[in-house]
C-alpha positions in Angstrom: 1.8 3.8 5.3 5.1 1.5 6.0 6.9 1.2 3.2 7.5 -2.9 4.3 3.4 -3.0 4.6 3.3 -2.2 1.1 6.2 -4.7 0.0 4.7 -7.7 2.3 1.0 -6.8 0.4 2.9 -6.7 -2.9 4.9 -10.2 -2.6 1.7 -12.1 -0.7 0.4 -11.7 -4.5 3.5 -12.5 -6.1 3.8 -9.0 -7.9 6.6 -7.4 -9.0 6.9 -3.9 -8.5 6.2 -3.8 -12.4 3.2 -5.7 -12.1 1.7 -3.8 -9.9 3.0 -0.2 -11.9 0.9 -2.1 -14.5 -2.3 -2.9 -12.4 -2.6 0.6 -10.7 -1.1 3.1 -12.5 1.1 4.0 -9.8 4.6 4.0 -11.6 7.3 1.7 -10.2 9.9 4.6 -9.3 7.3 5.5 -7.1 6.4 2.4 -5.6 9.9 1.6 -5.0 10.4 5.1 -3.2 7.6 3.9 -1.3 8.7 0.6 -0.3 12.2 1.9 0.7 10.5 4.7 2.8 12.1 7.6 0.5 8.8 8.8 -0.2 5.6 9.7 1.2 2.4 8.4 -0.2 -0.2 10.8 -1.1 -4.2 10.1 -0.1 -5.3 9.2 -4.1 -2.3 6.9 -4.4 -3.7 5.2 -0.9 -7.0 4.8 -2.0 -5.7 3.6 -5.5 -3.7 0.9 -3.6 -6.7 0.0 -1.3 -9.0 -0.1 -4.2 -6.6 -2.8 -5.8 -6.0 -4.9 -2.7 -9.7 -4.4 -1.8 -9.3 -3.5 1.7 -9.6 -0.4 3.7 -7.8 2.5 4.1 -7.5 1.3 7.9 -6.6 -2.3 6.8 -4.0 -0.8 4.0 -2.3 1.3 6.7 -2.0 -1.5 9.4 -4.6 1.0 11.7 -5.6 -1.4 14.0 -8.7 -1.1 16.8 -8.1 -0.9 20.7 -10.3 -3.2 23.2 -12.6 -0.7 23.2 -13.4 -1.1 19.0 -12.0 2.7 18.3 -9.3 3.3 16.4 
């Protein structure tokens, strides 16, 4: 995941990084790291952040499908 994905997600809801340390559990050391592209983000903390924005894991990521509707 791209740390600006997760920023653009975060701001379209008008969280702060607090907020959503608050909303998933994720702390906010982290999800700065993650924003700024100083960390890697590990699969339970994707599907924690998918789970909250209710989308995918292929929507979360930015995965996107070719003409032919594989990824």
């Amino acid at each position: 995941m791209n740390g600006n994905r997760l920023k653009q997600l975060r701001k379209e809801r008008g969280l702060t990084i607090n907020q959503l340390h608050e909303r998933t559990g994720i702390s906010a050391p982290m999800i700065y790291k993650i924003e700024h592209d100083e960390r890697k983000i590990g699969l339970h903390t994707l599907i924690k952040l998918a789970d909250y924005f209710e989308m995918s894991l292929d929507d979360l990521v930015g995965r996107e499908r070719g003409r032919d509707g594989k990824y």
